[in-house]
Structure formats: structure tokens, C-alpha cells
C-alpha positions as CSV (number, residue, x, y, z in Angstrom):
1,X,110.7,132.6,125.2
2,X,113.4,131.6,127.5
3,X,115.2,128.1,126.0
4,X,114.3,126.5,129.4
5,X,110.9,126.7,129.0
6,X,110.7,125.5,125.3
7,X,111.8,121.9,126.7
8,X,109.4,121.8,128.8
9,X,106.4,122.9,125.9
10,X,108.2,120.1,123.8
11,X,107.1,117.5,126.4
12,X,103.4,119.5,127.1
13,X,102.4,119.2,123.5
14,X,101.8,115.8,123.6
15,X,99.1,116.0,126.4
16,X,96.9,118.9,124.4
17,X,97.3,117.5,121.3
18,X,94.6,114.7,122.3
19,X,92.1,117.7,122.4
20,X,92.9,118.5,118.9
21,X,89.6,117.4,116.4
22,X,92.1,115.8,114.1
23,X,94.0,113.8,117.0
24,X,93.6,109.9,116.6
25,X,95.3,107.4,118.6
26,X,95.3,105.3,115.7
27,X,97.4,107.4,113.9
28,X,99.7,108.1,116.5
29,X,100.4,105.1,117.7
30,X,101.2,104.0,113.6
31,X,103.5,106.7,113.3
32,X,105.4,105.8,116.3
33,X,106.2,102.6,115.2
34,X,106.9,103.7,111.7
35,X,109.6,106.2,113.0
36,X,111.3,103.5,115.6
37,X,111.5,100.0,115.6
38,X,112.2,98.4,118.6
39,X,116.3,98.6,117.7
40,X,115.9,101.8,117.6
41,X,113.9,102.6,120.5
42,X,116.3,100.4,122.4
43,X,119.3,102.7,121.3
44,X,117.6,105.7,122.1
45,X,116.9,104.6,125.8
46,X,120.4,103.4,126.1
47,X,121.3,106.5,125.2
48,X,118.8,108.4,127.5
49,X,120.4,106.0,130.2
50,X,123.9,106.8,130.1
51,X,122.8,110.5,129.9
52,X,121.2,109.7,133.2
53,X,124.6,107.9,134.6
54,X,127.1,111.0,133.0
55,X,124.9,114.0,134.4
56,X,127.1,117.1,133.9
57,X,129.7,115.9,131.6
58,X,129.4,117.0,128.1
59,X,129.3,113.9,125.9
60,X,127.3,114.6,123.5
61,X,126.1,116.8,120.6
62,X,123.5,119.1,120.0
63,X,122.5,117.0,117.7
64,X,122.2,113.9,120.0
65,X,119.8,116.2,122.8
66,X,117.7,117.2,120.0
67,X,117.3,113.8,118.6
68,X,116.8,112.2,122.0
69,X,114.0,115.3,123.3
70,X,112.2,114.8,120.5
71,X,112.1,110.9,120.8
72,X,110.6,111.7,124.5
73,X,108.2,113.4,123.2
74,X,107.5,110.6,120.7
75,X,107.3,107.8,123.4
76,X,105.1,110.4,125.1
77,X,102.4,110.7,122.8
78,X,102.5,107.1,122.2
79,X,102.0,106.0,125.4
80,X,99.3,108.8,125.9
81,X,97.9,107.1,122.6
82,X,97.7,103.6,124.0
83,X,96.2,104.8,127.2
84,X,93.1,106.3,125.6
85,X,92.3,103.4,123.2
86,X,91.9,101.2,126.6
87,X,90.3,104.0,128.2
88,X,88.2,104.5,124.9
89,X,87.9,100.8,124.6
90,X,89.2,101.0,121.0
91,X,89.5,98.4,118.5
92,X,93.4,97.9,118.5
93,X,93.3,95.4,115.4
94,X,93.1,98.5,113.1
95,X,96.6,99.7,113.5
96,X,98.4,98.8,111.0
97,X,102.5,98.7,111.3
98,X,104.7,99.4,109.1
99,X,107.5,98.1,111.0
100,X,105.8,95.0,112.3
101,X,108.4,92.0,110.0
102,X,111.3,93.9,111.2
103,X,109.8,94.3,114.8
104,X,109.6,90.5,114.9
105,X,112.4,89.5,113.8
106,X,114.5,91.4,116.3
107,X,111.9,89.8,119.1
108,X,112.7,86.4,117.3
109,X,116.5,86.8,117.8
110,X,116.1,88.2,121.6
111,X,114.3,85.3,122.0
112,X,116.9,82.9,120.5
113,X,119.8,84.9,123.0
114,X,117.6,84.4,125.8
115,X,117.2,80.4,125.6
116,X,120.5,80.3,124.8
117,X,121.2,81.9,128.5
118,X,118.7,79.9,129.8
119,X,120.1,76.9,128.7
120,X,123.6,77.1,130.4
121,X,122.1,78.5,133.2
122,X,119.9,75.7,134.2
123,X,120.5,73.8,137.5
124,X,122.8,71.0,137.7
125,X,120.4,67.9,138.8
């Protein structure tokens, strides 16, 4: 198989794998957040970005396009996940996160950066 066409099967997979008997959304969304908390996911879209801004240069590794495909393909399935447990109308309480104390804590110190922003930037009365 030509190597263009294998990035593009990496990026299918996640839309047949929901036909699979084994597939649940539960499971997948779970994993997802057990493989990337949000610091993570945050680094891998600033990555993705400056790929975007740096088209044909060759700044990174092999190791870096491999990493970042496959995190696609992650944030794929996940978001293909949540979509059918609305669509499905399923109970979202079950997922359980393995991530969830380190999730809020980085939401806790956003949050702490943010009204600190907010606070010098207020309008003089």
C-alpha cells in the first residue's frame, strides 16, 4: 500500500470501528482521557498548530508526525465517542476518569491566570 494512503486509513478507522460488536463509547472516551490530560492535549494541538503555521519546512521528527497522527486519530474517536452517547442518549455519569484530579487542577490554575487578567484589565471607573 502506498504510504499516502495509510494516513488516510489511520484517520478512517476511527469511523468503522463504531460498527465493531465490541465498540463502546464508554470505553473510548475513558481511554482517551487516561492517555491525555488536558496538558497534554494542549501540547499536542500547539504542536499540530505550528505544523499548520511552518507548512513545508522540516522541523520535526519522525517521531513527532507519528506521535501527533496518532493523537488525531485519538481526538477522532473521542469526539465520534461523545457524539453517539448524545445521539444514543447515554448515561455519561458512568465514565469513570482516570485523569480527572489532575484534569482539575490544571482547570483550577487556568482559572486562577484568567482572574488574574481579568482583574488588571478591568475598566477604570
Amino acid at each position: 500500500m502506498k504510504a499516502i494512503y495509510e494516513d488516510l486509513l489511520h484517520l478512517d478507522r476511527p469511523f468503522y470501528e463504531i460498527h465493531e460488536d465490541s465498540y463502546d463509547p464508554l470505553k473510548c472516551i475513558e481511554s482517551f482521557w487516561g492517555n491525555y490530560p488536558l496538558a497534554t492535549i494542549r501540547e499536542n494541538l500547539y504542536a499540530l498548530d505550528l505544523k499548520c503555521k511552518t507548512l513545508g519546512t522540516t522541523s520535526e521528527s519522525k517521531l513527532e508526525a507519528v506521535q501527533q497522527s496518532l493523537f488525531l486519530a485519538d481526538i477522532l474517536r473521542t469526539l465520534i465517542a461523545y457524539f453517539l452517547m448524545h445521539s444514543r442518549h447515554i448515561d455519561t455519569t458512568q465514565i469513570k476518569l482516570s485523569t480527572l484530579d489532575l484534569n482539575m487542577e490544571e482547570i483550577r490554575l487556568t482559572k486562577k491566570i484568567n482572574d488574574f487578567f481579568q482583574s488588571i484589565n478591568q475598566p477604570k471607573p
